[in-house]
NUBANU-328092 format. One record per residue: residue number from 0; residue in one letter; chain; x, z, y of N, C-alpha, C, O, CB in turn. Coordinates in steps of 0.02 Angstrom, whole numbers, plus 32768, in hexadecimal, padded with zeros to 4 digits. Glycine has a CB too. Example, Ala and Ser with C-alpha at 12.3 -4.5 7.8 and 13.67 -1.06 7.14 Angstrom:
2
TORPA  lonu  finu  miza    nX    nZ    nY   caX   caZ   caY    cX    cZ    cY    oX    oZ    oY   cbX   cbZ   cbY
TORPA     0     a     A  8294  8186  7EE4  8267  8186  7F1F  8294  8186  7F5B  82C8  81A7  7F5A  8235  81C4  7F20
TORPA     1     s     A  8282  8162  7F90  82AC  8165  7FCB  8285  818A  8002  829E  8192  8039  82C0  811E  7FE2
***
This chain:
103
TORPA  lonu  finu  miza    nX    nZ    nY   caX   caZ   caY    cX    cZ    cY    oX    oZ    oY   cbX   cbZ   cbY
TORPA     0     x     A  DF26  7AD8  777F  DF4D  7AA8  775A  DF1E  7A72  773F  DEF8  7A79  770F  DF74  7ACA  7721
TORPA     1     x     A  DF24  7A48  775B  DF0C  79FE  773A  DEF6  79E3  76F4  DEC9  79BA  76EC  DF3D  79D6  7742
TORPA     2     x     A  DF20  7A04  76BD  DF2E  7A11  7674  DF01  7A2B  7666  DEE7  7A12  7634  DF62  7A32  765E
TORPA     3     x     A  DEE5  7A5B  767C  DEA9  7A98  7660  DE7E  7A6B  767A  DE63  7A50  7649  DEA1  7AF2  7680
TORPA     4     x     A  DE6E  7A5A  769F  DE33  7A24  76B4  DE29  79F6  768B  DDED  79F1  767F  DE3D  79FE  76F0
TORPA     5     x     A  DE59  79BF  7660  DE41  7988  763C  DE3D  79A5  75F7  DE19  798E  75CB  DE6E  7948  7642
TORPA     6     x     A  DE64  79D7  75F0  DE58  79F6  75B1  DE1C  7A2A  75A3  DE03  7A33  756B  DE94  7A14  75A4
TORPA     7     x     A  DE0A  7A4A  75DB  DDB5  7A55  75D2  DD84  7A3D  75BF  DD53  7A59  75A6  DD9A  7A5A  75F4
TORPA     8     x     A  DD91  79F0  75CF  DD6C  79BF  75E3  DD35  79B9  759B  DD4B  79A6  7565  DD9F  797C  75F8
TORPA     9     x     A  DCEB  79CB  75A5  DCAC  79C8  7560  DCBF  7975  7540  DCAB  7965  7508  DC3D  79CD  7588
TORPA    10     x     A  DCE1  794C  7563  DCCD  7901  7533  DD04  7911  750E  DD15  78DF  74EF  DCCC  78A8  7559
TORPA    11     x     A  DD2B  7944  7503  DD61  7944  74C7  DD51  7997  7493  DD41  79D0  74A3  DDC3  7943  74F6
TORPA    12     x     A  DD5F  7975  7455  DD39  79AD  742A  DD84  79FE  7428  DDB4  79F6  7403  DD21  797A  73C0
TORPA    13     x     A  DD7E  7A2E  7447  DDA6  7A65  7454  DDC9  7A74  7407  DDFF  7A92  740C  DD76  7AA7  7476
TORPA    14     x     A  DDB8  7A68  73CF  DDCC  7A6E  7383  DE0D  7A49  737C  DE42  7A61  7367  DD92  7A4D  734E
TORPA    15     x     A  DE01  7A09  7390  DE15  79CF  738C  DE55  799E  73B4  DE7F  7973  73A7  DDE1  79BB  7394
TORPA    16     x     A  DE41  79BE  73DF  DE63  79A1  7409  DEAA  79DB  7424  DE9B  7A16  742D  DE2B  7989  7440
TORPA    17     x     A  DEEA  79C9  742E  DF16  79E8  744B  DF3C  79BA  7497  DF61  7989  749B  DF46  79F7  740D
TORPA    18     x     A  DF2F  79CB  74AB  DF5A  79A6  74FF  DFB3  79BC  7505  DFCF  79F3  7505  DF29  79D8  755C
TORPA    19     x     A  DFD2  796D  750C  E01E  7974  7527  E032  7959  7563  E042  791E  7568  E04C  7958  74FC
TORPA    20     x     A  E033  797E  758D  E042  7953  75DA  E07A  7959  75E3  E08E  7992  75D7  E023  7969  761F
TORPA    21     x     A  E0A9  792B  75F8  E0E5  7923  75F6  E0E5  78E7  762B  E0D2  78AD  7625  E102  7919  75AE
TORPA    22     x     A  E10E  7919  767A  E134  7913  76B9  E16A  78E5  76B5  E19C  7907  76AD  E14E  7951  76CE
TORPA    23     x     A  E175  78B6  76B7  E1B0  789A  76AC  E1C7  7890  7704  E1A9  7873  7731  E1A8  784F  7676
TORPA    24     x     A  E201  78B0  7703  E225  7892  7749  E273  7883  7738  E292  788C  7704  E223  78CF  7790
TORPA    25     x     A  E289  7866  777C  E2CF  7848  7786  E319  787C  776D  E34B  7877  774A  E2D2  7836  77DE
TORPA    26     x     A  E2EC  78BD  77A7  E31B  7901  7796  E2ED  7932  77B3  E2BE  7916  77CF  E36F  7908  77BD
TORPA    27     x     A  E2EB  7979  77B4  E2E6  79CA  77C5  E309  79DF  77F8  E345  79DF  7802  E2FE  79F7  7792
TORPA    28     x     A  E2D9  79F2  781A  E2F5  7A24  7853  E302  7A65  7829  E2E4  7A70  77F5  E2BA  7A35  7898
TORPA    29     x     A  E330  7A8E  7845  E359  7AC2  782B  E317  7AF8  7817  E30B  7B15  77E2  E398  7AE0  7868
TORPA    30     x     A  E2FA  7AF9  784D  E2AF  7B30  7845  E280  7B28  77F7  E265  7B57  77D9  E26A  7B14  7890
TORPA    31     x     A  E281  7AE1  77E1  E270  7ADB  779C  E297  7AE7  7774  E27F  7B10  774D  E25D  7AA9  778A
TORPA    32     x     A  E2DC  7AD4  7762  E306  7AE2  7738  E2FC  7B1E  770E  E302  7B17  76D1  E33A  7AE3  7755
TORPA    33     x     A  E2EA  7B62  7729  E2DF  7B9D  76FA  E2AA  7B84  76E2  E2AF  7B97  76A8  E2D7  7BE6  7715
TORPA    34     x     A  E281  7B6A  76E4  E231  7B58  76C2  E238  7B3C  7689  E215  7B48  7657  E200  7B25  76E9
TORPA    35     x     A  E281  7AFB  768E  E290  7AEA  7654  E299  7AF5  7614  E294  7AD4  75E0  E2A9  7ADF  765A
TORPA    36     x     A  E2AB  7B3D  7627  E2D4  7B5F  75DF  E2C7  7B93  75DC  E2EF  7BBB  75F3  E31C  7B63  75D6
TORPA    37     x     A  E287  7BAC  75BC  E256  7BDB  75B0  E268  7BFE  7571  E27D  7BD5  7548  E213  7BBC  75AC
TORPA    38     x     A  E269  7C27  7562  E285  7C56  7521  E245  7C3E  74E1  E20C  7C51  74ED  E283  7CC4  753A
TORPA    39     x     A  E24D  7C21  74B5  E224  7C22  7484  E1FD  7BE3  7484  E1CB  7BD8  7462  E1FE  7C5B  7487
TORPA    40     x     A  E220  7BAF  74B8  E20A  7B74  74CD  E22B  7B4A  74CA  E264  7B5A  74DC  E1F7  7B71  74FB
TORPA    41     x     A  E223  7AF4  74B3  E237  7AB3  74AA  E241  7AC2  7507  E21F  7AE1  7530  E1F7  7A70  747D
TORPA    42     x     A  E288  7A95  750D  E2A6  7A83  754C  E26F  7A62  7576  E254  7A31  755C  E2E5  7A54  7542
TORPA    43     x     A  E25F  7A71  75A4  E22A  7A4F  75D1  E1F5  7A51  75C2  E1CB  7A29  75D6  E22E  7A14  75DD
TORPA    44     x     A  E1E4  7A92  758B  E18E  7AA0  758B  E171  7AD7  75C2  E17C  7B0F  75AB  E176  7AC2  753C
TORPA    45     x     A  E15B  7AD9  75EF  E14B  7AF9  7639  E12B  7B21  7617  E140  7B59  760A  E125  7AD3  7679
TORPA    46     x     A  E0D0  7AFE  75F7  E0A8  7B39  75F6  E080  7B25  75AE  E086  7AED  7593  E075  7B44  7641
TORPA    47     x     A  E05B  7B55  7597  E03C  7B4B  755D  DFEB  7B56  757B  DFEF  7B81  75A7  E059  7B80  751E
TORPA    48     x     A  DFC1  7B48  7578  DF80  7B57  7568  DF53  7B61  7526  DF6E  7B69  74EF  DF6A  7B2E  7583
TORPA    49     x     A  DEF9  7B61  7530  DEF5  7B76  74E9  DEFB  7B2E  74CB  DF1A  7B29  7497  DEAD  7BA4  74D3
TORPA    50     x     A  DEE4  7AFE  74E4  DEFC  7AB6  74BB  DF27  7A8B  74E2  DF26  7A4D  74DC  DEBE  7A87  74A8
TORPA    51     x     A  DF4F  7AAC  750B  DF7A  7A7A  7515  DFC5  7A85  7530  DFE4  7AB9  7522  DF58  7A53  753E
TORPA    52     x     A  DFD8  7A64  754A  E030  7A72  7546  E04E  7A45  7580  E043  7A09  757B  E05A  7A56  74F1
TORPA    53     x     A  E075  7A5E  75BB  E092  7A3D  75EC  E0D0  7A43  75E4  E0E7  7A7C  75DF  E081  7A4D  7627
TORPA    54     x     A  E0FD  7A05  75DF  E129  79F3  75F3  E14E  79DB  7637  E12B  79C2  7663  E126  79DB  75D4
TORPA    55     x     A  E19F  79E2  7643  E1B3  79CD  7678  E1ED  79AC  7654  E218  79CC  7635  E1BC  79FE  76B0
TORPA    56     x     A  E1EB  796A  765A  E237  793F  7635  E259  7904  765D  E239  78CF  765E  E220  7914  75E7
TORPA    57     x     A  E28F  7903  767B  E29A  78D4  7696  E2CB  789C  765A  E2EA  78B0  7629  E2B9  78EF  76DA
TORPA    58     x     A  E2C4  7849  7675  E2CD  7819  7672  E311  7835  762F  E30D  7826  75F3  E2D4  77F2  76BD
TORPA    59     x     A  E332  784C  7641  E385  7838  762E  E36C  7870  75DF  E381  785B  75AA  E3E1  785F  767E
TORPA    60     x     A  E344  78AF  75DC  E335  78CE  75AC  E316  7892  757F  E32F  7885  7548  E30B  7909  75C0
TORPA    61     x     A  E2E7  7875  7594  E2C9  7856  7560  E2D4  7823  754E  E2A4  7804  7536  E298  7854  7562
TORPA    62     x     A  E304  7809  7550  E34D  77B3  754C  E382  77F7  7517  E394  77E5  74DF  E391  7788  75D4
TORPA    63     x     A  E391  782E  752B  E3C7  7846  74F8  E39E  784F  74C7  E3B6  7837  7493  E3F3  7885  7507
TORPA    64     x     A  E36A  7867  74C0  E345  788D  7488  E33A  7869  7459  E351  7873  7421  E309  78A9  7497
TORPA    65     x     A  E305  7822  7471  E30A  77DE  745C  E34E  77BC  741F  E34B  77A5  73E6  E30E  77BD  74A4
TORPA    66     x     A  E384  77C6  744F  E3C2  77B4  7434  E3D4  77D0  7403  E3F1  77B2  73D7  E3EF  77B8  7458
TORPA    67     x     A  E3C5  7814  73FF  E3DE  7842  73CF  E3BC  783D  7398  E3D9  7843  7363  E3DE  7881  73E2
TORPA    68     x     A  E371  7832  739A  E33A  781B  735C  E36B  77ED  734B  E39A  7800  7328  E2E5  77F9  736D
TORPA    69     x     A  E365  779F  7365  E37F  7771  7341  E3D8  7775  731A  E3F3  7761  72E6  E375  773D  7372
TORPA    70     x     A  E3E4  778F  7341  E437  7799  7329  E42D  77C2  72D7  E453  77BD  72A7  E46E  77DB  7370
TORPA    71     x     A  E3F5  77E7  72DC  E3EA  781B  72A8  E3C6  77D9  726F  E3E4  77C5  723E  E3AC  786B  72C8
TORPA    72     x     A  E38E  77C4  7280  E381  7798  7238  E3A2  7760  722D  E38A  7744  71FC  E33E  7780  722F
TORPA    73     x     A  E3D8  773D  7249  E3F4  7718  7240  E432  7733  720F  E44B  7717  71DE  E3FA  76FE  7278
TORPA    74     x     A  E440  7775  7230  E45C  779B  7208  E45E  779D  71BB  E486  778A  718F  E44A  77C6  721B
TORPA    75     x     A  E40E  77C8  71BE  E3FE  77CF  717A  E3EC  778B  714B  E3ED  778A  710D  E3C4  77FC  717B
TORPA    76     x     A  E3D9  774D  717A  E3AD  771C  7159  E3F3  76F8  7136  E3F1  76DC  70FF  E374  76E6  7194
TORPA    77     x     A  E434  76FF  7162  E46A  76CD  7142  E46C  768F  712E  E497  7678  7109  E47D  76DD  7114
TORPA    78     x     A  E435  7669  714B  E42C  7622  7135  E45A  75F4  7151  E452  75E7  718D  E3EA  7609  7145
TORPA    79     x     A  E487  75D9  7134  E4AC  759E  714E  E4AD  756C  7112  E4CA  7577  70DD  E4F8  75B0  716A
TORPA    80     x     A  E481  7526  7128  E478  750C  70EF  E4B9  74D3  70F7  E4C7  74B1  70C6  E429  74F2  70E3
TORPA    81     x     A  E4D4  74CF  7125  E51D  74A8  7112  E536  74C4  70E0  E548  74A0  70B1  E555  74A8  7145
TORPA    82     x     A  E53E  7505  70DE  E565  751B  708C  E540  7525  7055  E557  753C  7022  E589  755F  708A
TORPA    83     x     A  E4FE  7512  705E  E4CF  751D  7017  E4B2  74C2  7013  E47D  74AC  702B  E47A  756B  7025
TORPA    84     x     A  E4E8  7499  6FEB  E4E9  745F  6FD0  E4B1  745D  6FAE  E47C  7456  6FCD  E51F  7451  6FAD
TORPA    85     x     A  E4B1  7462  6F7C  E476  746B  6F4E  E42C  7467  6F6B  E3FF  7441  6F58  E47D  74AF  6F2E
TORPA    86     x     A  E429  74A8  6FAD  E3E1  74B8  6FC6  E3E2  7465  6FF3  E3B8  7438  6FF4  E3D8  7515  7001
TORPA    87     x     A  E414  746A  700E  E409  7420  704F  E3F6  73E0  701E  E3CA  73B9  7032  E468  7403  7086
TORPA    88     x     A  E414  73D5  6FE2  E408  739F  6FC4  E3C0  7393  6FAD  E3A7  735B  6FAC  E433  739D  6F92
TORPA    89     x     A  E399  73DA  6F97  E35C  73CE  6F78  E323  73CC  6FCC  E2EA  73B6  6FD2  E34C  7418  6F31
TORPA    90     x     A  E344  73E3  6FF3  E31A  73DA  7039  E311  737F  704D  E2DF  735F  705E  E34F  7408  7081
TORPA    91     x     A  E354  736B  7041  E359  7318  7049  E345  7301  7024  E33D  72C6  7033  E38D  72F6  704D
TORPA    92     x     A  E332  730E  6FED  E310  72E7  6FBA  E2CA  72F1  6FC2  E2AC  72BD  6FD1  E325  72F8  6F76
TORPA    93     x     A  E2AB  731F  6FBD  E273  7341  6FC4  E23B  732B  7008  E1FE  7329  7005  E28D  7389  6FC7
TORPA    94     x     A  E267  731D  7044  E24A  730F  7071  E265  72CB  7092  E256  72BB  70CC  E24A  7345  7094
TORPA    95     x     A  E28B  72A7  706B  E2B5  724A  7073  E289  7237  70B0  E29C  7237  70EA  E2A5  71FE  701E
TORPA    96     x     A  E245  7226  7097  E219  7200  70B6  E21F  7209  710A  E214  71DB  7131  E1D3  7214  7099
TORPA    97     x     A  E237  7259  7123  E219  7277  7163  E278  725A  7177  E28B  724A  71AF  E1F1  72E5  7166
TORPA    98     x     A  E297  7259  714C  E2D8  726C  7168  E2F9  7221  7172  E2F3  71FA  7142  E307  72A3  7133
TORPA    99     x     A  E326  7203  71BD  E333  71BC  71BD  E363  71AF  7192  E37A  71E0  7174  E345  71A2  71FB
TORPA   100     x     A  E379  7178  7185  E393  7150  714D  E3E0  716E  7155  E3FB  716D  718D  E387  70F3  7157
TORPA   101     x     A  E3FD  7184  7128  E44C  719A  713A  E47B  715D  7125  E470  7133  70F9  E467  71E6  710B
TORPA   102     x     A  E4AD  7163  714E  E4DC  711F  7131  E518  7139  7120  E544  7115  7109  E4ED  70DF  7167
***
C-alpha cells in the first residue's frame, strides 16, 4: 500500500504527524462497497494504520456531506440581516465609505 510508504517516510516526524488519504471517485464497483461500511468505522474509512488512515469517497458523498455542514451552521448561525434593522443600519453607517451611494 502506497500510504505506508509516504507515511514511513524519515522527512516526517512519526509523533507528529498523522496521514488522511482520501480516494475520491465518480462511483464503486460492487466488490468495494462492503469495504465501505466497516463496523466501528466512519463510511468510507478502508484502513487504519499506525499513523495513518485510508479512505474511499466518491464525488456525490462529499457534495452531500458538505451540504449538510452548511445547512447545519446556517442553521445554527440564523443570520438574516434583512430582519435585523438595527444590525444592517450600524453596518451602513459604519462602513458608508466602502458602500455606493444609495438613492
Amino acid at each position: 500500500m502506497r500510504g505506508k510508504k509516504v507515511a514511513n517516510d524519515n522527512r516526517f516526524p512519526k509523533g507528529k504527524t498523522r496521514w488522511k488519504f482520501i480516494l475520491v471517485t465518480k462511483d464503486f464497483k460492487d466488490e468495494i462497497k462492503s469495504l465501505l461500511t466497516q463496523k466501528n468505522r466512519k463510511y468510507g474509512h478502508i484502513h487504519e494504520g499506525e499513523n495513518f488512515d485510508v479512505f474511499i469517497l466518491s464525488w456525490v458523498d462529499i457534495i452531500s456531506e458538505a451540504k449538510l455542514r452548511h445547512e447545519f451552521i446556517k442553521e445554527k448561525l440564523n443570520l438574516n440581516l434583512e430582519d435585523n434593522k438595527e444590525g444592517l443600519n450600524y453596518l451602513k453607517d459604519k462602513y458608508k465609505q466602502y458602500l455606493p451611494n444609495e438613492k
